[in-house]
Structures are given as structure tokens and as C-alpha cells.
N, C-alpha and C positions, 0 to 999 in steps of 0.2 A: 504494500500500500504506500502512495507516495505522502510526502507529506507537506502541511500547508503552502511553505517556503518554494518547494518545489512545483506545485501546480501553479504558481502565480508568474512565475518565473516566465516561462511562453507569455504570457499575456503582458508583461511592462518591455518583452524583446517585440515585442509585436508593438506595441504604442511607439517604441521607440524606433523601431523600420519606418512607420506609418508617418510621424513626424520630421525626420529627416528628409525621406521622402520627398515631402510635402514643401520643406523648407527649400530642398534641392529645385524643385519645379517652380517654388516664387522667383528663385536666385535667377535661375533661365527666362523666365517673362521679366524681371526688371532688364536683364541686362539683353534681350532682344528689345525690347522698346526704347533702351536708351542707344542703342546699336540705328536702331530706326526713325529714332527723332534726329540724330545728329546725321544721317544722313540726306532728310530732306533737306537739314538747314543746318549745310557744313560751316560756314561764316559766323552763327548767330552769336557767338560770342565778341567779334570782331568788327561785325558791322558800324559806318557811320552814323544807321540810328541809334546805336547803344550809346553815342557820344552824346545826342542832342540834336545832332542835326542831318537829314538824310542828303541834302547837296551843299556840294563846296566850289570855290572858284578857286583857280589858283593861276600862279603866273610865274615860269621859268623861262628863264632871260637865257638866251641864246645870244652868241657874237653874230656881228654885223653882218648879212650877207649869210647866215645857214639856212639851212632847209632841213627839213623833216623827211626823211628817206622810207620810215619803216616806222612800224609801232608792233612790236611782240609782246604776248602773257610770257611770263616766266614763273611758274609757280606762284603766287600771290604778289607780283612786282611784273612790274609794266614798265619794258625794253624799250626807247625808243633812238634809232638809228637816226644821227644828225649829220650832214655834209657841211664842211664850210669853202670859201672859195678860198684855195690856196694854202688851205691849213689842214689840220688832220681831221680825221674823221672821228666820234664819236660817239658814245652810249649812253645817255641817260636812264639810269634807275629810277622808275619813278612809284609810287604809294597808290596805287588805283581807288582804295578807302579814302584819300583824304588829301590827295594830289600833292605830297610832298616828296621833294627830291630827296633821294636816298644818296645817290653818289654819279659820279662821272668818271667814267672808263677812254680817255684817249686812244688814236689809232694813229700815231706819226705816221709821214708815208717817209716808204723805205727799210721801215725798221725789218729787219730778217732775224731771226731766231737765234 
């Protein structure tokens, strides 16, 4: 005959499958819906309207006589390829959230490797 200790035994390994379980399959729905919100809205922590404001103006000064050749995405940073006359040629890094110049990449001509 078993006794008390041991028939109870099954029944709290059984609650305790049952709970884990259960805990296991919440863990998988939070983290497929935060899997799925952050994919509709890969930015939303980054966007202009987080700042306040959803348009901006901005204005990067080019030397006399360039032009604007190109304009590439690069991962989150906006390439834009500038020719000058007589002088090197050029990259602008620019912030596509918020139109700020990040940097300037020259291209001397002649330079070889």
C-alpha cells in the first residue's frame, strides 16, 4: 500500500509540468508579438516624431560650383555623391531623420592606392 507522501507526489509533478508548460507558451507569445511589432515598425524608437517634430529643413553648404551627382541609402545614413569643378569629388553622410550632416569623405583626383 503506498502511502500518503507518495500518492501526492504525481499530482504536484503534474501541476508543476502543467505550469511550466504554460509559463513556457506565455514566454513564446510575448516574444513572437514583440518579434512582430518591431517589425512592422523597425524605426519607432528612432523616428522624428519621437522628437516632436515629424519635418525638418535643413541646409548643407556645398563649395561654389558643385552639383549633386547621386543620392544613396546606406543603412540608416543617406550617401550623397557631390562633383565640384576642378576639385575632388565627394560624399556626404547625411541623417535622413533629421537632415544632419554626419561627415565628409573626399575623393582627390589622382590619388592611387
Amino acid at each position: 500500500m503506498a502511502s500518503p507522501t507518495q500518492a501526492y507526489a504525481p499530482l504536484w509533478l503534474k501541476v508543476l509540468v502543467i505550469v511550466m508548460g504554460l509559463l513556457i507558451i506565455a514566454g513564446f507569445v510575448v516574444i513572437a508579438a514583440e518579434i512582430a511589432r518591431r517589425m512592422s515598425t523597425p524605426n519607432a524608437g528612432r523616428s522624428p516624431a519621437s522628437s516632436g517634430s515629424s519635418a525638418f529643413a535643413q541646409r548643407i553648404a556645398l563649395p561654389s560650383g558643385a552639383r549633386v551627382v547621386s543620392m544613396n541609402a546606406a543603412g540608416d545614413r543617406l550617401v550623397v555623391h557631390v562633383e565640384t569643378q576642378g576639385g575632388p569629388s565627394a560624399a556626404y553622410v547625411v541623417d535622413p531623420r533629421n537632415g544632419a550632416l554626419l561627415g565628409t569623405i573626399e575623393f582627390p583626383p589622382g590619388a592611387g592606392r
